[in-house]
N, C-alpha and C positions, 0 to 999 in steps of 0.2 A: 504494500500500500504506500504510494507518494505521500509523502506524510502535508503537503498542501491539499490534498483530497480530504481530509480528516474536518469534519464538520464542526464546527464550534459552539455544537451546543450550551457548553461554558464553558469559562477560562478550567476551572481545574478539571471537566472532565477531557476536553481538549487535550489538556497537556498529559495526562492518564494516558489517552489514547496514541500519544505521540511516544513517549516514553515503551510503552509496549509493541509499537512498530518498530524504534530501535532495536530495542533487548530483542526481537525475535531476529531483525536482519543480521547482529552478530550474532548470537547463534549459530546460523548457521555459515556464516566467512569461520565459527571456530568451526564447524563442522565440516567444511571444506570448499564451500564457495567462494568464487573471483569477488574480491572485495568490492571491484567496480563496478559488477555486473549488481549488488548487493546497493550501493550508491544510488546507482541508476533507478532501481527499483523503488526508491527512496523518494526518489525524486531531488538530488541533493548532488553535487561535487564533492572528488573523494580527499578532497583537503576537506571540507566542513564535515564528511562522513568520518576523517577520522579524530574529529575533532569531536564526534557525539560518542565515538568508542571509548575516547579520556576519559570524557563527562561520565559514561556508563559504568567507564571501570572503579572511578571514585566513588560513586555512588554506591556503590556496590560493596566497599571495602567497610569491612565489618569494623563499629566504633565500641570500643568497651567504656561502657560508661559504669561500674561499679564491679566489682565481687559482694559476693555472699559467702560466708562463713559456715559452709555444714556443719555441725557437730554430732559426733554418733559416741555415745556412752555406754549402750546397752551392749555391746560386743562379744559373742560369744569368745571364750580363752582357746580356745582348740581350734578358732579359724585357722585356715593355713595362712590369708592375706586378713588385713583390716579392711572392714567395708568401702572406707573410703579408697582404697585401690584399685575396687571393683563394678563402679558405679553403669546402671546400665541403661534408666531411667527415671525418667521425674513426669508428677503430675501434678498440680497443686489442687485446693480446695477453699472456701471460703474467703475467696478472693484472695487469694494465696493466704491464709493464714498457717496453713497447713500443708504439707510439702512430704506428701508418698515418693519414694525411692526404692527404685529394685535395684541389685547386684546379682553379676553373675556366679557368686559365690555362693550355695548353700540352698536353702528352700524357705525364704521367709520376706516378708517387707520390714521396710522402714517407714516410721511416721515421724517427722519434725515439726516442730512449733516454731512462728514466727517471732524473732526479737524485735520490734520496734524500738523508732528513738522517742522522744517527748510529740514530736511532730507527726508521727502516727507512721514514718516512714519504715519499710524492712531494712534491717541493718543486719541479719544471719537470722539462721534455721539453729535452733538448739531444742530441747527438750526430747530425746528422742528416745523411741518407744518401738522394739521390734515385736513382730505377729506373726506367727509360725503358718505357714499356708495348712501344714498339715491338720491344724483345728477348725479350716474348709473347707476340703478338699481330701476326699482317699487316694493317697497315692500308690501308684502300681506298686512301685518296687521301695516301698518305706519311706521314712524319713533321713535317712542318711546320705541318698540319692541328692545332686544338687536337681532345682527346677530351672537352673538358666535362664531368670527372670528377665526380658529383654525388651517391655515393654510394659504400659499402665496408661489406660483411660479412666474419665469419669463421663459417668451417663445416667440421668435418670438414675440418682440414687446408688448408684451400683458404683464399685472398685475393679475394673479389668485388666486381668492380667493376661500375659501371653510369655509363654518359653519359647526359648532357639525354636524347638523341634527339628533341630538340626543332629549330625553324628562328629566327633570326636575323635579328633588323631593327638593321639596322645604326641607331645614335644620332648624330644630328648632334655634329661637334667644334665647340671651342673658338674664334672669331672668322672662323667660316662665315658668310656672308649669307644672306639668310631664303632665297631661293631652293635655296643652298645645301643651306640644313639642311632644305626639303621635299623635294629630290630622292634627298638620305640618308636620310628616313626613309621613302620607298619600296623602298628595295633592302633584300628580304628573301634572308638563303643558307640554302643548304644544306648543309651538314657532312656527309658520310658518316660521316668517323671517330666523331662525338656518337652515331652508334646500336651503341657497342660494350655487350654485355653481355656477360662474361669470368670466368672465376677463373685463378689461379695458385696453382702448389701451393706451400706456405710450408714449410721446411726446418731443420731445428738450424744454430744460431751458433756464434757463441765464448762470447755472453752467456746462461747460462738466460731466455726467454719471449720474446728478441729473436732473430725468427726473419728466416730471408732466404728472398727469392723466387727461384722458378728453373722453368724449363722443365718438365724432368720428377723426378720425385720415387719414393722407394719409397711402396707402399701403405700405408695406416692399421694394415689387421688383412690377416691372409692369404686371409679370404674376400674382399677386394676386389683389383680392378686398379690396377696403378701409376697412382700421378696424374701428371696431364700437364697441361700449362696449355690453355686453348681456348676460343671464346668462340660465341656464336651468329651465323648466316653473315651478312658483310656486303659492301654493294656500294658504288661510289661516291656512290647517293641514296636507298637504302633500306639497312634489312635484313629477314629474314626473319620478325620481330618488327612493327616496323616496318609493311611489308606487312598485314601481319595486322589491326592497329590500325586502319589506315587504310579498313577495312571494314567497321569495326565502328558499328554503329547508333549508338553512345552519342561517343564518342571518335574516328573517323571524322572528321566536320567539323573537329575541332578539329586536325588531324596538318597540315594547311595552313597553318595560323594560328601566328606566331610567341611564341615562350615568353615571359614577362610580358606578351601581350596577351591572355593567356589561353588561349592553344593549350597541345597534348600536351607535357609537360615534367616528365620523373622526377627527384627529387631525394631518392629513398631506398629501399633495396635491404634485405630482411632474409630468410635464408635457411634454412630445417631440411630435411633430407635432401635430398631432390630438388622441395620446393617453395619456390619463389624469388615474394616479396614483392617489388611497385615501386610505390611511393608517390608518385601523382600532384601537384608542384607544382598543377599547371592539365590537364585543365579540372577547375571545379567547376560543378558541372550544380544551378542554381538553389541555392546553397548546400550541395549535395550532394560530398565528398570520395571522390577514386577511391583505390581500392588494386587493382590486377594479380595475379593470381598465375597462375602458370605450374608449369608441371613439364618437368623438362629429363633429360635424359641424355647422356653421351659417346658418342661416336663411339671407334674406336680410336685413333684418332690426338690426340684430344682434346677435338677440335671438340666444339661441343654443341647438341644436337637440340631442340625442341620434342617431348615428349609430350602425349597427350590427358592432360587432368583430369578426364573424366568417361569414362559408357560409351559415350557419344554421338560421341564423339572429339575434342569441343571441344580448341582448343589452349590457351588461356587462358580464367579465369574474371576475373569484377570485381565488388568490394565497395564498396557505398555507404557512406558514413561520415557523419553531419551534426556535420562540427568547428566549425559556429557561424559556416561561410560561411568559414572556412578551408583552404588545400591544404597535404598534406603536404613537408617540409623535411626532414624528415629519421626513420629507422624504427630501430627495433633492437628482441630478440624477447627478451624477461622470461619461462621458464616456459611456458604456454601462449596468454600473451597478445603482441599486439604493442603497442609503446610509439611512441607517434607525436608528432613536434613538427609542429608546423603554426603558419605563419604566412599571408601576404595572398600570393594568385595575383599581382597586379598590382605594380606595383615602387612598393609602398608599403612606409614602416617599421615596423607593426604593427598589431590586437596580434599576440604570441606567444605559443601557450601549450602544455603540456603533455598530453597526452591514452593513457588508456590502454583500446585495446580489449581486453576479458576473453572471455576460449574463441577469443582469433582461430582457434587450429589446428583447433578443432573443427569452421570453417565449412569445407564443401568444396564446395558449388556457389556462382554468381555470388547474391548476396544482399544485400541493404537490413538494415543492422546498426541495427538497435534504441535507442532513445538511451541505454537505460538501461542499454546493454553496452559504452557508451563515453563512460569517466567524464572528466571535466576536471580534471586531474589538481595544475597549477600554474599561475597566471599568471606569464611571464617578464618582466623588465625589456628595453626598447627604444630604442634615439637617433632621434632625426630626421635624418635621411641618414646615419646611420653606426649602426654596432653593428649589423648583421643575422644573429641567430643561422642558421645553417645544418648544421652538423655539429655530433652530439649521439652522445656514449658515456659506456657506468656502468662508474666505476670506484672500487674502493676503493682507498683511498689508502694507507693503512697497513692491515697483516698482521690479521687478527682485524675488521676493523671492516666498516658495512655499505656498500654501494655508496653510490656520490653519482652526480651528473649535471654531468657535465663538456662543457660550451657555447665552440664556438669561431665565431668571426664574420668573415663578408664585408666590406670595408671598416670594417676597424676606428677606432675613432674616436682625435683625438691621443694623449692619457693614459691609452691602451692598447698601444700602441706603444710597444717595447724603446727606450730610453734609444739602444743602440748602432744599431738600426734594422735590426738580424736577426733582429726577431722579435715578437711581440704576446702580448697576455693573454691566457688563458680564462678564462670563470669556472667555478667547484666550486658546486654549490647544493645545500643536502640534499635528500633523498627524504621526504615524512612517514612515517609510522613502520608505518604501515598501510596502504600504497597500492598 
């Protein structure tokens, strides 16, 4: 689109629509097209074209405007890592008063409380308070099994959680002999409890927006049934999910294939009514980015079903995404768009960057989303071996103001680590203003 075609039905939405005919023209000159041929199309000279590429890329450049202080006390003694090493998720609640955290260490959540200053602002997450999945949730293969927590929504009352459901190549250790470490990096497992997909219904505290988890709960509205916590059926080597996947033309091959060599590996879960988003770490199919969606319903007891998504009775549909050869880390749902972090399938340290699909809800069959419906939202900052964003939630921080994008990280690096070593940084990064 000549960006002089562009109608002005007002100044800001005008310039919306200008700004989104840029970002999609690079796109693709990144993805391989004559940057003049990309000008032209513009309607523009490739001196002013690339002078909107500066503009875009500045815009772009992720601004940290605070950290947040996690702090985690409740630590079991026998972990192999401390929570904050393993961080994989974040959700907030009560306009962030209250700040859910998965890791992929072990089989349980975290709950944090907000520290405010005088001025009502969040200044850290302290009061933390772990909850064993296992007291909602029957797990296959015990509690000692980790669940690979690698994802958390909220909906309608409910706490959603999702595992890898991915397989496991175990990494050679620490002053192994070469033999050693090739016969380690052969044994691949298998987890049962990693294919948990669950909610739990969240309840009034003692604090307003710091709610507790529990079994069963009263309904929302009278027209619904009591919630009950319940997850989709699992066994000790698949689950019903799972299964499903594993037949599937596109993701199929990949359910064998262990998570960062590129195999099946969810690392983000985003939920409206009864359609549940899973955003594919891996596979990415020639650069191509999966997203899942399903439709679920309770059973009475809790349990939760597969329904069809279509009239066909498909049980699952899937969205192609092109993130620039990246797999999604982490989802949360903006309105009717989904908001996606994505970084590298393969256990590399980046890039990272932000991405926002527009009309996600409106797509409802399996479909190849367009580039120019899914913009590039922020480039994030990244370490080498350390700092790997994974959990991503908006929260505003003080009363009145607009959301920000609050990033917590996997193997955090030294001088992000609490002083007293209960805890690590997040960063706070603005939103632009129009995004």
């Amino acid at each position: 689109m000549a960006l002089d075609d562009i109608a002005p039905v007002s100044p800001p939405a005008a310039e919306f629509a200008r700004r989104k005919a840029v970002a999609a023209a690079l796109r693709d000159v990144d993805a391989g097209e004559d940057p003049n041929a990309a000008a032209s199309a513009l309607g523009v000279d490739r001196t002013t074209f690339d002078g909107l590429a500066a503009q875009a890329a500045e815009a772009r450049r992720a601004r940290l405007s605070a950290t947040l202080p996690l702090r985690f006390h409740d630590a079991p003694e026998d972990a192999e890592k401390e929570i904050h090493q393993d961080l994989s998720a974040l959700v907030s609640t009560g306009d962030g008063e209250g700040l859910w955290v998965g890791a992929d260490e072990g089989a349980a959540l975290e709950r944090l409380i907000a520290e405010r200053g005088v001025d009502g602002r969040i200044l850290g997450y302290g009061g933390h308070k772990r909850f064993q999945l296992k007291d909602f949730f029957d797990f296959p293969n015990g509690t000692d099994e980790e669940a690979d927590v690698e994802g958390l929504a909220i909906s309608d009352g409910y706490l959603w959680v999702v595992g890898s459901h991915s397989l496991k190549r175990r990494k050679p250790k620490r002053g192994q002999t070469a033999e050693e470490a090739l016969e380690r990096l052969t044994q691949v497992v298998r987890e049962g409890n990693r294919f948990l997909l669950g909610r739990i219904p969240l309840a009034a505290g003692d604090r307003p927006g710091v709610l507790e988890p529990v079994r069963k709960a009263p309904a929302i509205d009278s027209a619904s049934p009591k919630r009950k916590a319940g997850c989709v059926a699992m066994g000790r080597k698949h689950s019903a999910l799972s299964r499903l996947l594993a037949r599937d033309v596109h993701l199929g091959p990949f359910m064998r294939t262990p998570s960062k060599d590129n195999g099946l590996d969810i690392e983000g879960v985003a939920v409206r009514g009864d359609r549940v988003f899973l955003g594919l770490r891996g596979p990415v199919l020639r650069g191509w980015a999966v997203v899942v969606e399903l439709r679920v319903a309770a059973k009475r007891s809790g349990a939760l079903k597969l329904t069809p998504v279509d009239e066909d009775g498909a049980l699952y549909s899937k969205h192609f995404l092109d993130l620039d050869g990246l797999g999604v880390r982490s989802l949360m749902l903006e309105g009717q768009d989904l908001i996606l972090l994505a970084g590298p399938t393969m256990d590399l340290d980046g890039p990272v960057r932000l991405y926002r699909w527009r009309g996600a809800l409106a797509s409802q069959d399996s479909s190849v989303v367009p580039r120019a419906q899914v913009e590039r939202v922020l480039d994030m900052p990244f370490g080498e071996g350390v700092d790997h964003a994974e959990g991503a939630t908006l929260i505003a921080l003080a009363p009145g103001e607009a959301p920000t994008l609050v990033v917590a990280y996997d193997t955090p690096a030294a001088d992000r680590v609490l002083l007293d070593g209960d805890g690590a940084l997040a960063d706070v990064f603005e939103l632009p203003e129009h995004w």
